[in-house]
TISEBA-858617 format. One record per residue (C-alpha): residue in one letter; x, y, z. Coordinates in steps of 0.1 Angstrom, whole numbers, padded with zeros to 4 digits, always signed. Example, Ala and Ser with C-alpha at 12.3 -4.5 7.8 and 13.67 -1.06 7.14 Angstrom:
% residues 2
A+0123-0045+0078/S+0137-0011+0071/
//
This chain:
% residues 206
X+0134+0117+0007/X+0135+0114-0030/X+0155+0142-0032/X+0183+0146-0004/X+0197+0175-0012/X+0167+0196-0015/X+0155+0181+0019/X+0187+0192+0034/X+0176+0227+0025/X+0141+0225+0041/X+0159+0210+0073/X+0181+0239+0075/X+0160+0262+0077/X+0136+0247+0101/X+0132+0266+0129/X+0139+0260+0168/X+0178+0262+0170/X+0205+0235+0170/X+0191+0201+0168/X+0207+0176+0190/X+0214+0156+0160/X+0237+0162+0129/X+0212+0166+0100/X+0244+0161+0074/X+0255+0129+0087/X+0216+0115+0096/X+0208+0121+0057/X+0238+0108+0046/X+0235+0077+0064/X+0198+0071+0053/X+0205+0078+0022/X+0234+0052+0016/X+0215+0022+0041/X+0185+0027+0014/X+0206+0029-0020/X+0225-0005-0009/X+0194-0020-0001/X+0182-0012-0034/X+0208-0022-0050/X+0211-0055-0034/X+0169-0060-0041/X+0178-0053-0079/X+0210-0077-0077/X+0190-0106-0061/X+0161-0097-0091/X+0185-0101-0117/X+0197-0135-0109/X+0163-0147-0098/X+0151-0137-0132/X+0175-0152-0149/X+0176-0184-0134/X+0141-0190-0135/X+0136-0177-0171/X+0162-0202-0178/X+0148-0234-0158/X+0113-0223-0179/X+0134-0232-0207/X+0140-0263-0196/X+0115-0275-0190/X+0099-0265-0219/X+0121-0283-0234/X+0106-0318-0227/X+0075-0303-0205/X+0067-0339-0198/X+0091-0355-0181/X+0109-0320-0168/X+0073-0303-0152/X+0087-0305-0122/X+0113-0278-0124/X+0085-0252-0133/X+0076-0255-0098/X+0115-0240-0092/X+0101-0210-0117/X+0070-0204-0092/X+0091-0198-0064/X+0117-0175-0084/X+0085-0155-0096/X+0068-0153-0059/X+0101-0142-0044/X+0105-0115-0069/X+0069-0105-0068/X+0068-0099-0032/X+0103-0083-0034/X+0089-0056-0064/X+0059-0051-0039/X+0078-0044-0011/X+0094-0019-0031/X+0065-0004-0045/X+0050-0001-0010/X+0076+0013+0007/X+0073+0036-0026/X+0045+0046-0025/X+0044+0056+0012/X+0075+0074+0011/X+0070+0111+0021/X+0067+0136-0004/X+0096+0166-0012/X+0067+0191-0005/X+0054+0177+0031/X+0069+0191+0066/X+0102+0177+0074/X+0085+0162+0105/X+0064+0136+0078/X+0102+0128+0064/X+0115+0117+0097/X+0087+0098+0102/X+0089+0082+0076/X+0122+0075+0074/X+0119+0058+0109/X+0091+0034+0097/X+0106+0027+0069/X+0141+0013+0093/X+0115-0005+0119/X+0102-0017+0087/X+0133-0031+0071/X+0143-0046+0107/X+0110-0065+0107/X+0111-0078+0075/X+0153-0091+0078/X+0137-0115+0109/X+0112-0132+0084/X+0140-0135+0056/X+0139-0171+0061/X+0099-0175+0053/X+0100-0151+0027/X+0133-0156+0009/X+0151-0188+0014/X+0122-0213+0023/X+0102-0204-0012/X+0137-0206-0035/X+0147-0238-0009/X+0117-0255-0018/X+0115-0246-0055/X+0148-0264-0055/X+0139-0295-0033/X+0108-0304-0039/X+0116-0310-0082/X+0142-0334-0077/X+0117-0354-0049/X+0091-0357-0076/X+0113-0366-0105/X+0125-0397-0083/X+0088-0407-0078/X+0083-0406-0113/X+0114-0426-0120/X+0113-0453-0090/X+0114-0486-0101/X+0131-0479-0134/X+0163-0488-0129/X+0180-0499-0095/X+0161-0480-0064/X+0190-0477-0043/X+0211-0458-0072/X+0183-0433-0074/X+0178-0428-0038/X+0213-0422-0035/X+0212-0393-0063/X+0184-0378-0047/X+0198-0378-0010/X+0229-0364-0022/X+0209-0334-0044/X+0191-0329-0011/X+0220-0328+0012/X+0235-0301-0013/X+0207-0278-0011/X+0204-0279+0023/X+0243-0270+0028/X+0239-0241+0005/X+0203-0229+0019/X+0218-0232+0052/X+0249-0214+0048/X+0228-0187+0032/X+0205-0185+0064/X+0234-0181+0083/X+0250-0157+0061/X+0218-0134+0061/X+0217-0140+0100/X+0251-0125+0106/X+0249-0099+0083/X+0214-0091+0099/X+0230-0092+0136/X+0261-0069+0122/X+0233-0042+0108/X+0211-0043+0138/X+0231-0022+0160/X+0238+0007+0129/X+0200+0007+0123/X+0197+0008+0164/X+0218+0041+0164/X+0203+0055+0136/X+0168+0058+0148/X+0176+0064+0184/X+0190+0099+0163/X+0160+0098+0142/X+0131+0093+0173/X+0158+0119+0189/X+0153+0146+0162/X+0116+0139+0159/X+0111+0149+0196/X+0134+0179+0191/X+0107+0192+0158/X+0079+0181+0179/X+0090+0205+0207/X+0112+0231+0195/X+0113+0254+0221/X+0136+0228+0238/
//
């Protein structure tokens, strides 16, 4: 669907009468759900990107005592790695202008069962790798620091730059959870249109 306007055409003039569907609205809608979520994967790059590139920085900066923080940049790059795979992917199997309107329904439905799948495994994917890169630096940065100054002081630092993360990881979760919940309905609806059309090309004569 790489090009909307010329599939419009080709589902125009498909034959087999009026389909139970409106083929406007259905593209419309697929098209908008798949340029926000582009938008948002090329948002959430941006700032991953920069952040990390940054924390590389500084650590650089004094690579002995600060290491730990490049472990922050690992998780930035594997979030963003899977994210520009996912992308690719779902690229790369994207139906072609020139294939049967059929293989763009098709499509197009996998692609939203696809989408749904991956939104319940946002946590493992997303949040848990970026949690960790954040977490787990400041844990080994009070092992290498215990016993240099007064232990309670420095347990106290770190329990408080734990308890932080974990408020914003988890408010994050929650956000994406609601947000997930809010979409699943929309995303219901549009393929129960889209398995709806596909049955109409598939038999025509009904």
């Amino acid at each position: 669907m790489s090009s909307p306007d010329k599939l419009q055409q080709a589902w125009q003039s498909q034959p087999g009468g009026t389909l139970r569907v409106d083929p406007d609205l259905l593209l419309k809608m697929a098209r908008l759900e798949r340029r926000v979520a582009l938008l948002g994967d090329i948002v959430v790059i941006s700032v991953l990107l920069a952040v990390g590139v940054g924390m590389l920085v500084w650590a650089l900066r004094d690579i002995r005592r600060d290491w730990p923080w490049l472990i922050y940049t690992a998780s930035d790059v594997w979030v963003v790695g899977f994210m520009l795979f996912n992308q690719w992917q779902r690229r790369r199997k994207a139906a072609r202008f020139d294939e049967p309107l059929f293989a763009h329904v098709e499509w197009t439905i996998k692609d939203i069962e696809h989408r749904m799948v991956q939104d319940r495994s946002s946590f493992w994917w997303y949040v848990l790798p970026i949690a960790l890169g954040c977490m787990i630096p400041p844990t080994i940065m009070f092992a290498m620091d215990f016993g240099r100054g007064p232990a309670w002081k420095t347990l106290v630092a770190l329990l408080v730059t734990l308890g932080g993360f974990s408020a914003v990881f988890t408010f994050v979760q929650l956000t994406m959870t609601y947000r997930r919940r809010t979409a699943h309905a929309q995303r219901l609806q549009e393929l129960e249109a889209l398995r709806a059309l596909r049955e109409t090309l598939l038999n025509p004569e009904e």
